[in-house]
N, C-alpha and C positions, 0 to 999 in steps of 0.2 A: 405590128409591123413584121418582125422577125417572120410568124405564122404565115404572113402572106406571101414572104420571100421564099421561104424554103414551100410554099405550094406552088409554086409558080418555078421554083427548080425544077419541084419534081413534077412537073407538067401536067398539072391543075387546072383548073377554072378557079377564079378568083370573081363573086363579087363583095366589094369593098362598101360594108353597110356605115364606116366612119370617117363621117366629114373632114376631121381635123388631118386625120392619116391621108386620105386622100387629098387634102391641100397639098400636105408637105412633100409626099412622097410621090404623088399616084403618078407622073409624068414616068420615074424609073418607073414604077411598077407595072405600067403599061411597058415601057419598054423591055421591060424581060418577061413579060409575057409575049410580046410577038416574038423576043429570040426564044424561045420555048416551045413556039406555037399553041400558045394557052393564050384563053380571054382573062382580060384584067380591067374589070372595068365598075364604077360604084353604082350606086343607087340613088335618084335626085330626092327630095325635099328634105327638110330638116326634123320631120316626126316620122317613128317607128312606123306607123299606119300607111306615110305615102312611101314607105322605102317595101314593106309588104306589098303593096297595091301594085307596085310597080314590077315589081319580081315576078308577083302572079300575071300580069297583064306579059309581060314577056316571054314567060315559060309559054303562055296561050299561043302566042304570036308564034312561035317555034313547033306550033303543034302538038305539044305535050298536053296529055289529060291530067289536072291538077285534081287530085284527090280529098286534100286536105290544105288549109293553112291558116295560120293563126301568129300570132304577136307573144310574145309573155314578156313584160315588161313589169314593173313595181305590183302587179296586177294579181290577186287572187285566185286561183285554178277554183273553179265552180263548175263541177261537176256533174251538176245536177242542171245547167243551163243549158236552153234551148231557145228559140226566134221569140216565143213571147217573152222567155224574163231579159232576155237584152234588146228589145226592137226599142225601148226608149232612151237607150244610151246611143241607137245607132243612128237614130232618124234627130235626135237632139243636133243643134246647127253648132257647127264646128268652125272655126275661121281657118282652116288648110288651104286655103285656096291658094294663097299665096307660098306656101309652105310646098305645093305639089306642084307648081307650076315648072313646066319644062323648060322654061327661059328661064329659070334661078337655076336650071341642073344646068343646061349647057352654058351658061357664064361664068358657072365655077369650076369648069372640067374642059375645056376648050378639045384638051390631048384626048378625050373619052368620045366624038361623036361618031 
């Protein structure tokens, strides 16, 4: 919380990868970012993967050439991985659906559309 407020003083971009922080707080923190003229705004679903997915999908939308991105979470740095030794963890079926949906992000963020 603190970290968000004082970037958002000093006239930051702010996005807000935690759910619980952005319950409590995100309404102020949105609001001192418009007095700031900085964005403050979070990331919808509830797993590290669609708050990624979403990031990148928007920096797109903005025009940015995304070069790199990636997740580290409990997860082992393998260095030596490439599309064959992870394409069966990635094509493997995941229930996120519900997890990324844009109607769980805008029902819990009303103040963020």
């Amino acid at each position: 919380m603190r970290i968000a407020i004082d970037a958002l003083n000093n006239k930051k971009h702010v996005v807000m990868m935690d759910v619980e922080t952005d319950v409590v707080i995100g309404s102020y923190l949105k609001k001192l970012g418009d007095k700031n003229g900085v964005i403050y705004t979070g990331l919808g679903g509830r797993r590290a993967g669609c708050a990624v997915m979403e990031l990148y999908s928007f920096a797109r939308a903005m025009g940015l050439d995304v070069k790199v991105i990636g997740q580290g979470q409990n997860n082992k740095i393998d260095y030596d991985c490439n599309p064959d030794t992870v394409s069966r963890g990635a094509v493997a079926p995941q229930d996120e659906s519900r997890a990324c949906s844009p109607r769980s992000r805008t029902a819990r963020r009303p103040w963020s559309r």
